[in-house]
C-alpha atoms as an extended CHARMM CRD file, in Angstrom:
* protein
*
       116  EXT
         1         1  UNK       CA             92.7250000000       95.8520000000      130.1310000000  PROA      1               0.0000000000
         2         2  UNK       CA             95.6620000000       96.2270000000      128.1990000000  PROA      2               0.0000000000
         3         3  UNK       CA             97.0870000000       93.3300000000      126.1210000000  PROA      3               0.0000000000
         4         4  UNK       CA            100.1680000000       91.5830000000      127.4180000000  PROA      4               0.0000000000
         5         5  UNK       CA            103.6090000000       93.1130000000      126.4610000000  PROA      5               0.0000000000
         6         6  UNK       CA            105.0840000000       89.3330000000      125.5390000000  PROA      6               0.0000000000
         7         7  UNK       CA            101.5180000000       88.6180000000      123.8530000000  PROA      7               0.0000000000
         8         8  UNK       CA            101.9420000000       91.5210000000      121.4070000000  PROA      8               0.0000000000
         9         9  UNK       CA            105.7520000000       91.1800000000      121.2430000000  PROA      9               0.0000000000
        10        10  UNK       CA            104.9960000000       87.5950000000      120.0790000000  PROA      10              0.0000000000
        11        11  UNK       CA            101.9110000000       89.0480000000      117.7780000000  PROA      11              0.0000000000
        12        12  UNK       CA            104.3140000000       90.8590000000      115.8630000000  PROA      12              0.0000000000
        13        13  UNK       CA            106.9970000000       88.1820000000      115.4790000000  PROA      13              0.0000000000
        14        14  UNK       CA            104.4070000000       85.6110000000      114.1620000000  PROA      14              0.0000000000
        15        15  UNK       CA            103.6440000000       86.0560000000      110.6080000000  PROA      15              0.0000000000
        16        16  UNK       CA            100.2360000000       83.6900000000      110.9460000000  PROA      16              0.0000000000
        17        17  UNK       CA             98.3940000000       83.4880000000      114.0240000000  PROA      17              0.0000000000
        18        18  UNK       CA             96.3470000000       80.8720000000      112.7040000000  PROA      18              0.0000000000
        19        19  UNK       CA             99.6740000000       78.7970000000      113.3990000000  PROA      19              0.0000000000
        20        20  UNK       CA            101.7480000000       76.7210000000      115.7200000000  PROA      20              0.0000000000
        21        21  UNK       CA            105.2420000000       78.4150000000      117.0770000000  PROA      21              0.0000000000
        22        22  UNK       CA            107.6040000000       78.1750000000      119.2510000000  PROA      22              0.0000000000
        23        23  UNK       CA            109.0610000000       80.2300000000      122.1940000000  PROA      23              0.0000000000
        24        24  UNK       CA            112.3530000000       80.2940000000      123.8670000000  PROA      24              0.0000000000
        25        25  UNK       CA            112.2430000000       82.2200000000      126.3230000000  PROA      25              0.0000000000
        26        26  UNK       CA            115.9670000000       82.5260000000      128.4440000000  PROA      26              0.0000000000
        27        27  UNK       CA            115.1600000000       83.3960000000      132.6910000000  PROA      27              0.0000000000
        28        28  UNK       CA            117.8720000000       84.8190000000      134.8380000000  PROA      28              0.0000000000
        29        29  UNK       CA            117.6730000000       84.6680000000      138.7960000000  PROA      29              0.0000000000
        30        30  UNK       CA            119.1630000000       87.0490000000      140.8920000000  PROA      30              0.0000000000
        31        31  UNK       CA            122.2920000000       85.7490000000      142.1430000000  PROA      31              0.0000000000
        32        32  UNK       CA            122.3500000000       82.4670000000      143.7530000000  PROA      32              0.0000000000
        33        33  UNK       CA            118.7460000000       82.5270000000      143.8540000000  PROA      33              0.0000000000
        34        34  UNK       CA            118.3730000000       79.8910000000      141.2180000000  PROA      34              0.0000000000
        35        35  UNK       CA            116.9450000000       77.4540000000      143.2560000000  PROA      35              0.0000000000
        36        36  UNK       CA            114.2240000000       79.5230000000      145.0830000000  PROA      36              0.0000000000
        37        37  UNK       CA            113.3560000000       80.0380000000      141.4800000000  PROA      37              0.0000000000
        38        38  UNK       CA            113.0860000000       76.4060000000      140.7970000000  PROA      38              0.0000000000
        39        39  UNK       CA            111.4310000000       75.8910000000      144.1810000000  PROA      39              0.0000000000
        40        40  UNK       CA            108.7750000000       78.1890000000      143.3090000000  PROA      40              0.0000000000
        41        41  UNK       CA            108.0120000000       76.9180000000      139.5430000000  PROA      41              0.0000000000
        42        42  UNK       CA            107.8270000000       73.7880000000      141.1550000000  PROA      42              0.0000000000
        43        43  UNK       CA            105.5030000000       74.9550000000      143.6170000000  PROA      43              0.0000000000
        44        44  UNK       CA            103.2400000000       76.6680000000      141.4970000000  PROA      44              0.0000000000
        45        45  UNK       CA            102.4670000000       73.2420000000      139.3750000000  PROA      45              0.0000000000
        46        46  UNK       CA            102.2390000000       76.2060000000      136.4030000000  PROA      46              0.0000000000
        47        47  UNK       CA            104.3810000000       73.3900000000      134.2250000000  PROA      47              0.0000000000
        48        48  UNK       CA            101.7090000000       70.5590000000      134.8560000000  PROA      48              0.0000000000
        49        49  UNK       CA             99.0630000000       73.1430000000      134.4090000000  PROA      49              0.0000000000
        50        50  UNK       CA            100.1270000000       74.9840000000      131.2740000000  PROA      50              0.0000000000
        51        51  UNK       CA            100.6030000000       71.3980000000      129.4350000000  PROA      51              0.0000000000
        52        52  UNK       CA             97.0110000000       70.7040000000      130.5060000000  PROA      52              0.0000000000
        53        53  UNK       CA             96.0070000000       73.6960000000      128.4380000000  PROA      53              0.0000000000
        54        54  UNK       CA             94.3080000000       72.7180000000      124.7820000000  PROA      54              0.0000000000
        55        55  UNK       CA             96.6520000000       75.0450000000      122.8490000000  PROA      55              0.0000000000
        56        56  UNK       CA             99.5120000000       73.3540000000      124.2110000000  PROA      56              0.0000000000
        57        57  UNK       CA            101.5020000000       71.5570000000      122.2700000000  PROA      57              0.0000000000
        58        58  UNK       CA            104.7840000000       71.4500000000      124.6240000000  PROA      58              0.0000000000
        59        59  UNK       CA            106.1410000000       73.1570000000      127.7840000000  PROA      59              0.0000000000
        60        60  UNK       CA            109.2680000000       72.8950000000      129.9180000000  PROA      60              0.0000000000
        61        61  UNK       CA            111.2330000000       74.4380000000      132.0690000000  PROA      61              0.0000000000
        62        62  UNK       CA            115.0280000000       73.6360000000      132.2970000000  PROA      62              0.0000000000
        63        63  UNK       CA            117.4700000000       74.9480000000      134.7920000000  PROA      63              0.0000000000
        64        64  UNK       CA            121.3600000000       75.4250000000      133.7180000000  PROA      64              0.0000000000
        65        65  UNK       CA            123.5850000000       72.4460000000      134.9810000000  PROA      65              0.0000000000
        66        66  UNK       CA            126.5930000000       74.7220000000      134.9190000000  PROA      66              0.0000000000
        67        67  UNK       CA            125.1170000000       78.0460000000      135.7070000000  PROA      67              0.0000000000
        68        68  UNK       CA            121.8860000000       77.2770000000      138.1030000000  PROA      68              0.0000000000
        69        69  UNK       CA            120.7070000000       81.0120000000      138.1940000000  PROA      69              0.0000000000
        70        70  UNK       CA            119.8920000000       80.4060000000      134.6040000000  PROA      70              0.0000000000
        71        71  UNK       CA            116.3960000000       78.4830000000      133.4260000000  PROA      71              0.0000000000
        72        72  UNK       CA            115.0750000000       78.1350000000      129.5530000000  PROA      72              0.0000000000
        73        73  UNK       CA            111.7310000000       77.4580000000      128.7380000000  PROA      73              0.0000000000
        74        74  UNK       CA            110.5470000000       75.8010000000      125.6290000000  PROA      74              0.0000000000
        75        75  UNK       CA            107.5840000000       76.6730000000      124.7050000000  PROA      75              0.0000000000
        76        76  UNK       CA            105.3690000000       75.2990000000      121.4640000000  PROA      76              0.0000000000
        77        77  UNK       CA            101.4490000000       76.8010000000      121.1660000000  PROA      77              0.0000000000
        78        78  UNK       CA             98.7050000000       75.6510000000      118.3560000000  PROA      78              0.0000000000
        79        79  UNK       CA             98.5960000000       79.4500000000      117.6900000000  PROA      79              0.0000000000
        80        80  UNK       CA             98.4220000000       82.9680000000      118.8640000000  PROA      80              0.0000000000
        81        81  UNK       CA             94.6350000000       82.1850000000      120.4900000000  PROA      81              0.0000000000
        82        82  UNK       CA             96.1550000000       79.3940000000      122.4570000000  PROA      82              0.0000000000
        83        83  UNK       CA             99.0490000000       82.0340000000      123.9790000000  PROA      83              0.0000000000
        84        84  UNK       CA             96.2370000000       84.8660000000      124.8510000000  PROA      84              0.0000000000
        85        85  UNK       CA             94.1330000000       82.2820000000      126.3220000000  PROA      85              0.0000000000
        86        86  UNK       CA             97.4480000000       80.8340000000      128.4960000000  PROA      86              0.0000000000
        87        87  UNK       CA             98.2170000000       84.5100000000      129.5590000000  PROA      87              0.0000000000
        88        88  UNK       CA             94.3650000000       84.8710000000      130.6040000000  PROA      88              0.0000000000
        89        89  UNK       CA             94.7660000000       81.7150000000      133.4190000000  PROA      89              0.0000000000
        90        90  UNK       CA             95.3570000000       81.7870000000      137.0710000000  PROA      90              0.0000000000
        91        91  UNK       CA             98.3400000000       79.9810000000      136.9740000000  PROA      91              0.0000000000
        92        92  UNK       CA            100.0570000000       81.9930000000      134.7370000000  PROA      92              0.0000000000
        93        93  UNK       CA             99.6090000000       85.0800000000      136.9260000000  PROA      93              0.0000000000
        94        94  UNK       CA            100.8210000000       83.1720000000      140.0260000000  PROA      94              0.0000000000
        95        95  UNK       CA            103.8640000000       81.9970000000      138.8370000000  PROA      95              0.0000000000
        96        96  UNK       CA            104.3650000000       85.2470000000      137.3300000000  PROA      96              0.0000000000
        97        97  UNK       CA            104.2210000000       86.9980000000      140.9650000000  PROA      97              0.0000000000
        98        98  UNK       CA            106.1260000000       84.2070000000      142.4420000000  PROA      98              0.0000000000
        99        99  UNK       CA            109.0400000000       85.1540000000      139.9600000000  PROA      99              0.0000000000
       100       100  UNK       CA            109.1130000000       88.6570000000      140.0860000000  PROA      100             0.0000000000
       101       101  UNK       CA            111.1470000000       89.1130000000      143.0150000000  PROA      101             0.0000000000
       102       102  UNK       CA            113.5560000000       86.6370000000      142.4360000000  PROA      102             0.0000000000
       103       103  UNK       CA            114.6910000000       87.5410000000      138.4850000000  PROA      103             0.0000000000
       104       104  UNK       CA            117.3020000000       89.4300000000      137.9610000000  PROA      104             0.0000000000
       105       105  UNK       CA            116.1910000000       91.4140000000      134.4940000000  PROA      105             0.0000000000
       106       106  UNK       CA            113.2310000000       91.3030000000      131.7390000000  PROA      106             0.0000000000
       107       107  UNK       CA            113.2250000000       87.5100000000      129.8620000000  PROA      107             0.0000000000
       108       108  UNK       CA            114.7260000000       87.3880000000      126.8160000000  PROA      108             0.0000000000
       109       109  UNK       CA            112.3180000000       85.7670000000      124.0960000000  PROA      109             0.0000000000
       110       110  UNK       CA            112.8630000000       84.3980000000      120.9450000000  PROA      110             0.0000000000
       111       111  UNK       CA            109.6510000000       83.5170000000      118.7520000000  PROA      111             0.0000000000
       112       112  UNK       CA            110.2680000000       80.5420000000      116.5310000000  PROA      112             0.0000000000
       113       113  UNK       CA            108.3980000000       79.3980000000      113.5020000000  PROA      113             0.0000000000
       114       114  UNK       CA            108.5500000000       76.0850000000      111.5010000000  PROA      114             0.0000000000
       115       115  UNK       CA            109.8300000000       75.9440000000      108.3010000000  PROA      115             0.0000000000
       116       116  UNK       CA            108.3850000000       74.1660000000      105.8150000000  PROA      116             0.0000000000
């Protein structure tokens, strides 16, 4: 199986995967189908689950007051083991075919690192 396309994106943004960071990661919906998008993130419980995880260190979803076809999640991960072992659970996968069909384009992700 082939590694996950945001896995190695983040892999080569990180400059030690021994490390926390952070990922913002900016969701579009198709046109007015923000809240089916919400519905279904809701639905899912993949928030709930993914905080659950042990390499979780934070994770939330937030939809756009002002524009509601547009969600940012915040994402913070002990390190890059803790992000493989997310994209490896059933919950990511499910909310990940719940989405497809209703966003509008690829996320755009930003990998953040502390400074320190």
């Amino acid at each position: 199986m082939s590694e996950h396309p945001i896995l190695a994106l983040v892999a080569g943004k990180v400059p030690d995967p021994a490390r926390p960071f952070t990922l913002v990661v900016n969701l579009e919906a198709k046109p007015g189908r923000g809240p089916e998008l919400a519905a279904a993130l809701a639905k899912s419980q993949a928030i709930r689950l993914s905080r659950l995880e042990p390499g979780c260190m934070a994770y939330d979803v937030c939809q756009d007051a002002e524009a509601p076809d547009r969600f940012v999640v915040h994402e913070c991960w002990r390190n890059l083991a803790a992000l493989h072992d997310h994209f490896a659970t059933p919950h990511f996968a499910a909310v990940g075919a719940a989405l497809g069909t209703l966003l509008a384009g690829l996320p755009a992700i930003r990998v953040l690192t502390s400074v320190e």
